[in-house]
Structure formats: structure tokens, C-alpha cells
Steps between C-alpha positions, in 0.01 A plus 500: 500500500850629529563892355816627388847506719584833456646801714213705504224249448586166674207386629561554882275420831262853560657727716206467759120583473342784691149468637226746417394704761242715287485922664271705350632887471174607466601705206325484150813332272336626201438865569832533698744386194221716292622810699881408463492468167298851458688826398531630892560151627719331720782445187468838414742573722757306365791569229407570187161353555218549185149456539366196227139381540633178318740447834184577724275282305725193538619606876099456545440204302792326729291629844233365356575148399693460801248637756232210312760234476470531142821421203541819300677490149564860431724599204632890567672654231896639448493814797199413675740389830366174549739413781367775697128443365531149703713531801314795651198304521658176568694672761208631682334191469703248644601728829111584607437107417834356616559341164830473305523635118712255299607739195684287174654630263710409217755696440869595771423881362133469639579342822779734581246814440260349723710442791769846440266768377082390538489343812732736675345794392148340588640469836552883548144549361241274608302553804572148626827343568623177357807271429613381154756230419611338188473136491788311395526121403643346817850369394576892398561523865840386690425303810767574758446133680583317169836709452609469816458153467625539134849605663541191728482239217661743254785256423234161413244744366720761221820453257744771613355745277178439626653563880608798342178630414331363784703757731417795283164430572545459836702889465155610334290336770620791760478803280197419331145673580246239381673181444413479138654451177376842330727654811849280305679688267594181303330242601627154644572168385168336483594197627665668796210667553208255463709341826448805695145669332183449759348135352155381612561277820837592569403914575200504743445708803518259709846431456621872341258710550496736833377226821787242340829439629685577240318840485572576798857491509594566125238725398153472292586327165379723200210323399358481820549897519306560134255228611408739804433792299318336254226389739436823651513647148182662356583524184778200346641538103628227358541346112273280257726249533568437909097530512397229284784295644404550820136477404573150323726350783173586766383188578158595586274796447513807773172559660451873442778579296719364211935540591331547839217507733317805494685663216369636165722533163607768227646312227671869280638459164196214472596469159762243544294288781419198260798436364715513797205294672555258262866434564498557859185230578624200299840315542837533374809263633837562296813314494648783724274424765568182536886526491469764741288307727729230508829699531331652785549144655795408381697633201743183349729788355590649793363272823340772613128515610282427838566158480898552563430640815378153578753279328180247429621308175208317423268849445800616282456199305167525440552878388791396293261196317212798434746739374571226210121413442393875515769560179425159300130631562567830338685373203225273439264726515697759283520220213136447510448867468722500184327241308142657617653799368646324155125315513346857487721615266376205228179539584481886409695378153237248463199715532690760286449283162139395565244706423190505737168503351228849574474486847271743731797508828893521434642257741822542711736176502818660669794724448803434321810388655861403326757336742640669772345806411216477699454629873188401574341150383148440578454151653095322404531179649627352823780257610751682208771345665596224791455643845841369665488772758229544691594142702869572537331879659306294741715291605778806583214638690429171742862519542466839596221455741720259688788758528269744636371254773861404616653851456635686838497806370177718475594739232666182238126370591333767357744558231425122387128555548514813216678293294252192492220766464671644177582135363134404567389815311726380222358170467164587499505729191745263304233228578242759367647588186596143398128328582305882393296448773421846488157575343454768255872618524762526168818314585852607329892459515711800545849560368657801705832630640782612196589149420203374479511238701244576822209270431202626666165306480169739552138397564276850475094508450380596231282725576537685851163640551356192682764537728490869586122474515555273748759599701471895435183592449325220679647619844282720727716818439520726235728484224572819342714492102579803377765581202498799187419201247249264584255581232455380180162467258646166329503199612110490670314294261547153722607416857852371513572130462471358845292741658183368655148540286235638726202259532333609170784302354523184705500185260222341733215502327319735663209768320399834679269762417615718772638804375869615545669827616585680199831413313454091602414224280179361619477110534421291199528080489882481357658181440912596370662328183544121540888464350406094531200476361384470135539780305311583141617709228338610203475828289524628115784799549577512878471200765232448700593321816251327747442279836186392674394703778745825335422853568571706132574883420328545200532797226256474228508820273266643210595360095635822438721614804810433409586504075605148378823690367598565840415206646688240183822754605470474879530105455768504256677765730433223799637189307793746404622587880503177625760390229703801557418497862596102675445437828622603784346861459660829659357745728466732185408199224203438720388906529564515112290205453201611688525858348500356105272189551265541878495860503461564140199245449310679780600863434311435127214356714443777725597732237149478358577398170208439274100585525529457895097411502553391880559815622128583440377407816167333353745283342703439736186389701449234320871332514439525916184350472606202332816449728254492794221289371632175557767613820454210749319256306769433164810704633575683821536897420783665636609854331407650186615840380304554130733780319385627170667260262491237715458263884701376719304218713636304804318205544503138605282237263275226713451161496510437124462821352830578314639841444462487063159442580412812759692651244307399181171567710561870554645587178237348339269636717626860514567527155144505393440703730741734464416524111166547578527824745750668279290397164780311306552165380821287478820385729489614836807305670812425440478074468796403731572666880786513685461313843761366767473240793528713815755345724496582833303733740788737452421546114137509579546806695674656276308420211190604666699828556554537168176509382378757736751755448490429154203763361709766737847409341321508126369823606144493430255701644192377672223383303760334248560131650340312769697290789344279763518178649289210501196375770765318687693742546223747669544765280261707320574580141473878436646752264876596513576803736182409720464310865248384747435732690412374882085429357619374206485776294759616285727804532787622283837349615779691598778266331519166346744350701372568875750379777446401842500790745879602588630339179722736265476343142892553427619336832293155451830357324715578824209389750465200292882366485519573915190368586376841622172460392336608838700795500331824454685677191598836482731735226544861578694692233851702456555845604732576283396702122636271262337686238774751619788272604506214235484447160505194304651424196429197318694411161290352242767348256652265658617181374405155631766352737586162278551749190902591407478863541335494860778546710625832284155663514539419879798646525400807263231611727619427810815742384214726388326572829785449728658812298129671588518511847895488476526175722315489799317185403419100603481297187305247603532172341338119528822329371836455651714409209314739256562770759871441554548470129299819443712652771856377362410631171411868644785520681695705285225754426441540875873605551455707163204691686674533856282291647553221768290194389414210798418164392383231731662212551844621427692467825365796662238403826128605392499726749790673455442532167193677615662729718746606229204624245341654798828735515566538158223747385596367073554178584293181268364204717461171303261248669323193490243314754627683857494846360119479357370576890622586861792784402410813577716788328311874533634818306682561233712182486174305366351705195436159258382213566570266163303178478636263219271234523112497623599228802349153358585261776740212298298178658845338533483479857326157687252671680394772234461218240293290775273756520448575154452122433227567799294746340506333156357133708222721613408611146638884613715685213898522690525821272231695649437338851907519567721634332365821362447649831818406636636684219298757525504566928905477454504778151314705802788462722728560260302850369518540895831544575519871330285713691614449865385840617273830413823691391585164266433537128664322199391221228410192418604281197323166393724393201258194440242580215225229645386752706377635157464210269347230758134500605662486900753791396200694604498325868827644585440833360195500722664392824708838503400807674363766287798713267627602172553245240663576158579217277838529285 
């Protein structure tokens, strides 16, 4: 599949492979980085160098998973020196094993301190010695042959302008050290230069490179000269981007390696390696492209292009009839766009006046859209317009081929041949998008550029772990990720929609009563929800939903656990929200629904309201006994967790055995029973359960999950509830807090939640969305006191966001702590317009206070702006999305960090909304499996950007009072290092 067509990430041939040729130094990896890392080491003798045991223990971790070909996700904390933690041993590595270390990164700033400050000084240091080169996308690079042949045909190629800027170019060409556009101090004309930039085909050795010709008598063109140091380089840096361009334009798997053979990778700043995995992987052809692939040809404005240099009329023609069908085909397709969007728009008014009845899962139909307003426009169903271009493309390229069989000249040849291979690329992804051939990818329209008027389609998938498990962590190398925020506590109860079950999970029916390493889901017969098959529905209060051959989650609960007060109010309360609340639901209507209704319903459950008999463990006896009497002859048994007011039971019902039935039999069973060993008579169960058809093997995990962790999460002590599983399952039932030992004997447990060996419970979310799951998992801590350093304030009064007086209490306390630390602040915002309202309003008190207030996106470059608070010590820094992570101000100039917002995703984007529509097919909860640790891993790197070293110290404000008033508030609060908190 075509990627993007972009400077730095145009998918481009690879450079070259280089074949492994495995030395052995002889020297123990582990114990040698062990000794660099130690107080008298090696780095000891450099600059300013500190001794941190969270450095060393990372540094080792790296010599470790790379000496056993092993993928390491490691998450080091703010002033551990991660880049130094993993180049050492990488370093080391790859010269005594003639390997090449591909270090990614995200960021310019993190690339640029790699290759001007680490590596250098690691090159003074080190006991080995190796090269390093940055890796740049191949059409960075000037190729000499091209504008030298650029100059001959100057006058058919350029407009006199363009001439113009051709020869200052040229000028450039002879002063110029690497050929590059980071060495221009404005850069050119991108048309002039995408005539003269090294292109696939057109820039080989062979014909520039140093046995050509043309190398021998003009010089080695640029490319050829960075494409020589980067295969004797050791170590090679490069961006997110270029790699999983590169990666995605490979068309076939390296033996040994991934970018190349016998290479291994470090993917820094991990953090952002989904998403920009996502967009680099899929497709995305624009209007632009196209116009600029043609008027590479031939531009009808001018009658300039390759094919004037050839004076063939029919090919300009044929160019000529595709430039008209390549327009009509965008204005048709931006009309169909509108009325989807005016379609959308009806629908949401629609659904806004109905009322939906109590329902157990809040449904997402789409975001809103009104006219042109919209940028991006999510496209469900193929053919959304008449494909008039892909023919005309074709037959420009047969035309094409023709020219290149009768041209005389070599270099036109090849210029022709580049062109064809772009067109072809072209046609393929419009071809693509329009049939969605795609599997398992969102597809979307685009509106860019300042007029609006750059239609891009984009195809992405929707959920990129397949891939990178594939592709990444599949290969037989290691893969090392590594970032300050990886980890996150939310977001575990399920696997991610789209990732693979393990075989415990497999709908073939298939029953084992082999155990399972702890932490899996053992196998059980599971037949998913049947959307086309009948369907019953009965029930006094709630519905009752059910399908032949169903698995059901069951909670049954004792007459008196929840008051009948409480229970008449929580249904009114329900009926309520969905009038005040139509679909489509917000990120933060669907948290406040599953605090007040979900969360509320089983917060009074495991609060232990009532007598609580089941948390006598003779009692309690008795409920497991019944749920296991009849497992594998009336119902198959899967989990059952029996808390002290009441069960939760995960079963499947045989042949003709329905679930009110297994239900009637053990409450009528158990509650004679039950009255008998406590000496009572009267009611012992509530009449009617709550129960749901579970959907998919995804939802089975999870729900399994659930009812394990839930005694721990309720916070009883052992003795007070029993959990097991049933015969089929092949696990013994025993008391909470106790397993089998290796006889079979019990033993205490050490937690309630074991994980494999190597897992770290707060980085499953991460290993999850990157497919990392083979990865061994590592967090070391911060060396900095942030006890000492930070403080964080968090103000308690604040008013919602849709109430009147919001945006002056906003203002009123962001005037109040600014005046605090007397400037020196990042007011961090999630809003654009809200922040360059906020910051037109403050304007006046900012001059009033001599201080110099930045707002972004108000002419001044994001990086200048940047620069500018960096030298203004006072200075106020307002910010949205690209300020949350990657800047890096130390000192004084940073004292306050000022978060407006907690950072709630708005699922207004395509691919977000795909994914959240995902996790909802798969019966998962969007709130809790997505978007609450997004928030909460980008509220770290927010916190993050205040303490940048040990002499750093300053605060923190959250003006957002969910962190208080919301059952997740606590989430955040818990994700943040250790410090003072005072509430105002």
C-alpha cells in the first residue's frame, strides 16, 4: 500500500542491506555496561557526570535484552539520562557483533542531542570506536547528476523565476558541506527542487555514485556521499516518521533485522509510536499530489514539464484530459462529503428528540458536522463517488512506457520512469480508498491548506498493534521502547479491540483442563453473540436478553444488599439522563454516566451494605457448592467470585437448560440452606439478577478479569469471599488469598492479580496498543526529590466549563498563580479558541504586570516562540496540544506549569472515533479501555515538563476539580510522582 509523499517520509527504496557477519568480543555485555554505569566507571570521567542506579539499571536492562535477542519496554523517569542509558550498551553491542543500532526518535530537539552532544561525547569515552550518522529521508539530499542535467533543459523544464532559483541552487551546490536542505538558509522552491532532490531510480550508484561516469568527472552526488556513511555507520538516528515510512514501503521482511539486515532498533520518546504508526502505515493521496504529479509532466499554465523536452503532443494530451478528470473528481467528491456531512448533521438532530429506552452500553453513532466546517469526514462505505481517474492514470502511464522505450536520452528515461512509478503509486491508493479494500482500516476526507481546498483521502488501521507485532516485534532482533511516560494503571481491564485472544479464547469449540500460566484465561467452550439469530427478552424491572448457545455474566445479590430506596432512585436517576442526555454521547457524558449509574450500582454492592451473611465462609460454602453441582452436566462453569452480599457467575447454560432456571435452582437451593446454617427464616435473595450476553472473546476476557480482581478491588481480606473457576476450566476452588502450591497444597498468595514473569502491571496498556506483548517490561524511577522540587496545587472550586462564569474563574486563577511565581509559567490548555480568547482577554493585565505573554498560534513560529520564553526569565507561555510534551526549558524560566483542562481526547478525529467504536463492538467500556489513559499518560507529560533537572523546582496547577469530584480524579492524582498537595 502506498504511504505518505512527504519530504521526510516518502516512502523511498532502502538505502542497501548489510550482511551479518556475527564477532564475538569475548566480553560479558552485561557486567561491562554494569561497570560504566558504576560511580568509578568509564562515564565518570566525563562532564558533569552523576552517578544514578536508575541510569545503570536501564543501561543493564538494554545489555541484557539485546545480548538474548529479547524487546525491552523500559519507562525511565525525568533525569534518569535515558539516551545515554541506551546508546552505551547499544554502542558496544553492535561493534563486537557487527550490527547497526537504528535509534528513533520523535522529536528535531532529541535528534539534534543525539548526534551534537551524546554520541560525540560517547566517542571520546568508550573503549571501542564507532561511526554515527543521522538518517535522512532520501529526497532531503541534492543529487548533483539531476542538476546538472536540471541546467541543460532549464528553459523546457522552469518559468523564468524558476530558472532563477534553479541557479541559486546551483550557487549553493559548491559551497555547501552536506548537500542537504537543513544546510539552506531559506529554503527553495519545491518544485524546483523536487527536479533536482535524489528520487528512487533516477539517484543510484551506478550512475552517481563513485564507479559512475558522471562521478567521476563531476564529483559524488550528495546522496551517494550520506549513503556511504550511513552503511559503515554503527549507530544511525533518524525520526518516527522516515522509519515507519520506510518500514511500510519495504516490500518484504529483512532476514535478521527490521530497516536492515542485521540491525536492532531503539524507538525513544516511545510514547508517540502508535499514533504516528498509524498515519505513516496506511494511505493518504491529496489533490496536491496529483496536480503535482502531473505538472511534473507537463504544466498547461506554463508548457513547462519533462514532456516539453520531447515536444510529444499526444502524452500532453493525455495529461491535459487527466488534469480535467482529476478536478471534476474532486468536486464530486467534495459535494458528496457535504451532504454526508448535512446527513450527519440531521441525524444527530434526530436522535436529539428521541429518547432511548434503559440501556446497559451507550452507543457511539458519529460526530457532528455543519457545512464546511468540518476537516475531517469519516467515510463507512465504499464507491462514495465515481472513479473517473484511475483509467485516464493508466492510460498516461502506457503512454509513458512507450516514451521511455523510444527515448534517446538516458537521463529523460529515467526521469519518465520516476514519474510512472509515482502515478502508479497514486492510482493504487485512490483505487483503495474508493473500493475500501483495506481490511480493518478507518477511511476519511481531509480538508487542509488555508483555503481549504486540499482534499486528501486517508485509509489508516485501526488498530496498529497487529502490525507492529508483526513487523516489529516479530523480527529476529530486539526492539528496545523506552520514553518518561509509558505507564499508566487504567486502561488494563481488556485487551484492545483487534488484538489477538490467546488460545483460551479461540471461538472453536474447544475445552481444556490444562492449567494456564498465571494472569491467562484458561480455555472454556465459548460460542460469541449471534447479532442474526433470535433473540428473547423478558424481565419485571430490567431486561433480560437471551440466545441459544449464549455465554451470561451473572450478578445475583442477597434481598437486603442494596435498600429499595436506593435502588427506585437509581432507576428514576437512569430514565432521567437519557432524556437529558441524547445520543451521540461525549467523551465526558459517557465517564459521568458510568460514575452515577455502573459505578454507583457496584460501589453499593461491594460496599457491604446489609447483614453480609456471605462473608461467613460456612455460608459462603454453600453458594460455591451449588454453582458447582451441576457444572458440565446443566451449564458449563466458568468464574465465580461469591462477595458478601452477593455472586458474580460466568457461565454458559447446555442443551436445554436455560439461565432463569440454573438461576431458580440455586437460589432456591441455597436459600434453605443458607437460613438453616445461620438459624433464620425468611427471604434470602433478591428475586430478579442482573445478567448480560457476553459478546465476544474480547469481553469474556475482560469479564473474567473482572471477577478475579474483584474481592482485591472491594478490599476484603481473606476468608471473606471465595473465587474459583469451574471443572472445565482446571481450576481448583480454594479460599481467597490462597494457591496451589506445586503438590497441590495451598499457600498464602502474594497478590491477587499475579502477572507473567517480566510484566510491570502499569505498562500492560502501552505493551498492549504496540503489540509488545513479548517484550520484557521494565520502569526504573526519577532521581530527582520532588517532595523537594514540586508542589501541586489543585483548586477545588471550580466551575463546570458549559456554566457562564467559567471563563472568569479561569481567568481569576490563572491571574492568581501567574502573580505567585511572577510569570515564569506554561498554561497549558486542550482548546484553541478557548485559549486565544482566554489570552486576548488577559492581555491587558499582562502589560499591567510587566509581563510578556506568548500565545500560540498568533503569527509567531512555535519554536521561536519557544526560544523567546526561554530568554525572558518573566515571560507567560500559552499552549495547547505541541506544548503538553517534547520542550525542554530547565531553570528559572519554568517555575509553573498550569494545566486548564485534565486532557480528555475530543473523539472528533476518524481514527480516534474508529477505535472507540472498536472497543464498544467488543463489549470493552471506550472510557476506561481508551480514553482515560490517554488522558492520563499525556497530564504526565504535561506535569513533566517542570522539573527538567536536580537544581529545577517550581509548581504545578490542575485548575480542573474532577481530579477531586470524579471517582478517576484519583487516577491522575496517582500517576504523579510523590509531593506536596494543598487544595485551595
Amino acid at each position: 500500500m502506498p504511504g505518505r509523499d512527504s519530504r521526510d517520509g516518502c516512502p523511498t527504496e532502502m538505502i542497501s542491506v548489510i550482511e551479518s557477519q556475527p564477532v564475538g568480543s569475548g566480553i560479558d555485555l552485561v557486567k561491562q555496561v554494569e561497570e560504566i554505569f558504576s560511580p568509578s566507571g568509564l562515564l565518570s570521567r566525563a562532564k558533569n557526570f552523576e552517578y544514578r542506579p536508575q541510569q545503570q539499571q536501564m543501561a543493564v536492562a538494554v545489555a541484557r535484552a539485546l545480548e538474548a535477542k529479547e524487546h525491552l519496554v523500559v519507562e525511565a523517569g525525568t533525569g534518569v539520562g535515558k539516551s545515554i542509558g541506551y546508546l552505551v550498551p547499544a554502542i558496544l553491542f553492535a561493534v563486537a557483533n557487527r550490527k547497526k543500532a537504528v535509534v528513533s526518535t520523535h522529536t528535531i530537539n532529541l535528534q539534534e542531542q543525539l548526534v551534537e552532544k551524546d554520541l560525540p561525547m560517547l566517542v571520546k569515552i568508550l573503549p571501542v570506536k564507532f561511526n554515527f550518522a543521522m538518517l535522512k529521508g532520501r529526497q532531503n539530499y541534492l543529487c548533483t547528476r539531476r542538476l546538472h542535467k536540471a541546467m541543460q533543459q532549464a528553459d523546457s523544464l522552469f518559468t523564468s523565476p524558476e530558472v532563477e532559483e534553479l541557479k541559486r541552487i546551483y550557487e549553493w551546490s559548491k559551497r555547501t558541506e552536506d548537500g542537504s536542505l537543513s544546510d539552506f538558509d531559506i529554503e527553495p522552491d519545491p518544485k524546483v527542487w523536487a527536479q533536482v532532490c535524489s528520487e528512487r531510480g533516477i539517484c543510484a550508484p551506478k550512475i552517481c555514485g563513485y564507479a559512475s561516469e558522471f562521478g567521476k568527472q563531476n564529483g559524488i552526488c550528495f546522496f551517494q556521499r550520506a549513503r556511504s556513511r550511513i552503511l559503515s555507520a554503527d549507530v544511525l538516528v533518524l525520526n518516527h516518521t522516515l522509519f515507519f515510512t520506510l518500514l511500510g514501503g519495504l516490500d518484504e521482511e529483512m532476514d535478521g533485522g527490521i530497516l536492515f539486515k542485521n540491525d536492532f532498533v531503539i524507538f525513544d520518546e516511545a510514547h508517540n509510536v502508535e499514533r504516528v504508526a498509524s498515519r505513516h502505515i496506511g494511505l493518504s493521496v491529496s489533490s496536491g499530489q496529483l496536480r503535482f504529479a502531473l505538472q511534473r509532466l507537463w504544466n498547461p499554465r506554463t508548457e513547462k514539464g519533462v514532456l516539453a523536452t520531447l515536444r510529444r503532443g499526444a502524452a500532453v494530451k493525455l495529461v491535459a484530459e487527466l488534469f480535467a478528470a482529476t478536478d471534476k473528481f474532486f468536486v464530486e467528491l467534495e459535494e458528496a462529503c457535504e451532504g454526508l456531512a448535512r446527513d450527519n448533521v440531521a441525524t444527530r438532530r434526530q436522535s436529539s428528540t428521541e429518547s432511548p429506552p434503559s440501556a446497559v452500553m451507550l452507543r457511539r453513532t458519529g460526530r457532528p458536522t455543519e457545512g464546511r466546517r468540518w476537516t475531517e469526514l469519516r467515510i463507512r462505505r465504499p464507491d462514495l463517488v465515481r472513479d473517473n481517474v484511475t483509467l485516464p492514470i493508466q492510460r498516461l502511464r502506457e503512454a509513458i512506457n512507450e516514451l521511455i522505450k523510444s527515448s534517446e536520452d538516458k537521463d529523460t528515461g529515467q526521469e519518465l520512469m520516476e514519474c510512472n512509478r509515482r502515478l502508479a503509486e497514486l492510482r493504487e491508493a485512490v483505487a483503495v480508498f474508493l473500493s475500501q479494500s483495506a481490511e480493518d482500516h478507518v477511511y476519511w476526507v481531509e480538508r487542509t491548506g488555508k483555503t481549504q481546498k486540499n482534499l486528501a483521502l486517508n485509509a489508516a488501521p485501526i488498530d496498529v498493534a497487529e502490525y507492529l507485532r508483526h513487523r516489529l516485534f516479530g523480527a529476529d532482533t530486539s526492539v528496545v521502547m523506552t520514553s518518561a511516560t509509558l505507564g499508566t494503571k487504567a486502561g488494563q481491564a481488556s485487551r484492545l479491540s483487534g488484538e489477538r485472544a490467546g488460545a483460551s479464547l479461540k471461538t472453536k469449540q474447544t475445552a481444556s483442563a490444562s492449567p494456564t500460566r498465571a494472569g491467562e484465561t484458561p480455555a472454556l467452550l465459548f460460542t460469541p453473540f449471534d447479532p442474526d439469530a433470535p433473540v428473547g427478552i423478558y424481565g419485571r424491572h430490567l431486561p433480560h436478553w437471551r440466545q441459544d448457545g449464549a455465554t451470561y455474566f451473572v450478578t445475583f445479590r442477597l434481598a437486603d444488599s442494596i435498600p429499595q430506596e436506593k435502588l427506585r432512585q437509581w432507576e428514576q436517576e437512569l430514565n432521567d439522563w437519557w432524556k437529558e442526555n441524547p445520543e451521540p454521547h461525549s467523551v465526558e457524558q459517557k465517564a459521568n454516566y458510568y460514575e452515577r449509574f455502573t459505578e454507583k450500582f457496584h460501589g453499593w454492592l461491594d460496599a457491604g451494605l446489609g447483614e453480609c451473611w456471605l462473608r461467613r465462609p460456612e455460608v459462603s460454602a454453600v453458594v460455591e457448592e451449588a454453582l458447582r453441582f451441576f457444572d458440565g452436566q446443566r451449564y458449563l462453569l466458568r468464574h465465580y467470585a461469591v462477595m458478601p452480599n452477593h455472586v458474580h457467575v460466568l457461565l454458559r447454560p447446555l442443551r436445554h437448560h436455560t439461565l432463569s432456571e440454573i438461576l431458580h435452582s440455586w437460589k432456591s437451593f441455597t436459600a434453605k440452606q443458607i437460613n438453616a446454617v445461620i438459624g433464620r427464616a425468611g427471604k434470602v435473595w433478591q428475586d430478579e439478577s442482573f445478567d448480560c450476553i457476553v459478546r465476544s472473546p474480547q469481553q469474556l476476557e475482560k469479564i473474567a478479569f473482572y471477577i478475579q480482581e474483584n474481592p482485591m478491588k472491594a478490599g476484603l481480606k481473606p476468608g471473606e469471599f471465595r473465587s474459583g473457576a469451574g471443572q472445565n476450566v482446571g481450576q481448583a476452588s480454594r479460599l481467597p488469598g490462597e494457591c496451589a502450591g506445586p503438590s497441590g497444597e495451598t499457600k498464602q498468595a502474594a497478590s491477587a492479580s499475579p502477572t507473567r514473569a517480566g510484566e510491570t502491571p502499569a505498562l500492560l496498556y502501552f505493551v498492549r496498543k504496540v503489540g509488545a506483548g513479548r517484550a520484557v517490561q521494565l520502569q526504573v524511577g526519577s532521581p530527582f526529590d520532588y517532595e523537594r522540587q514540586m508542589k501541586l496545587f489543585v483548586v477545588n472550586k471550580m466551575p463546570d466549563p458549559r456554566e457562564a462564569g467559567y471563563r472568569d474563574a479561569l481567568i481569576r486563577w490563572i491571574e492568581h498563580f501567574v502573580k505567585l511565581t511572577h510569570g515564569k509559567a506554561f498554561v497549558l490548555f486542550t482548546n484553541f479558541k478557548l485559549m486565544q480568547e482566554i489570552g486576548e482577554r488577559m492581555q491587558p493585565w499582562f502589560d499591567k504586570l510587566g509581563v510578556q505573554c506568548f500565545v500560540q498560534g498568533t503569527g509567531t513560529p512555535r519554536s521561536t516562540m519557544l526560544e523567546k520564553f526561554k530568554a525572558d526569565v518573566d515571560s507567560v507561555l500559552f499552549g495547547t496540544d505541541s506544548f503538553w510534551q517534547g520542550v525542554d526549558v530547565p531553570g528559572e524560566a519554568l517555575s509553573n506549569v498550569i494545566i486548564t483542562r485534565l486532557p480528555f481526547a475530543v473523539p472528533d478525529h476518524p481514527l480516534i472515533e474508529a477505535r472507540i467504536e472498536a472497543i464498544e463492538a467488543h463489549g470493552g467500556n471506550s472510557f476506561n479501555e481508551f480514553s482515560l489513559p490517554e488522558a492520563i499518560l499525556k497530564f504526565r507529560q504535561g506535569v513533566g515538563r517542570l522539573i527538567r533537572a536536580k537544581t529545577d523546582s517550581g509548581i504545578v496547577v490542575v485548575l480542573d476539580n474532577r481530579v477531586l469530584t470524579k471517582r478517576y480524579g484519583q487516577s491522575f492524582l496517582d500517576a504523579l510522582p510523590q509531593c506536596l498537595v494543598e487544595i485551595v
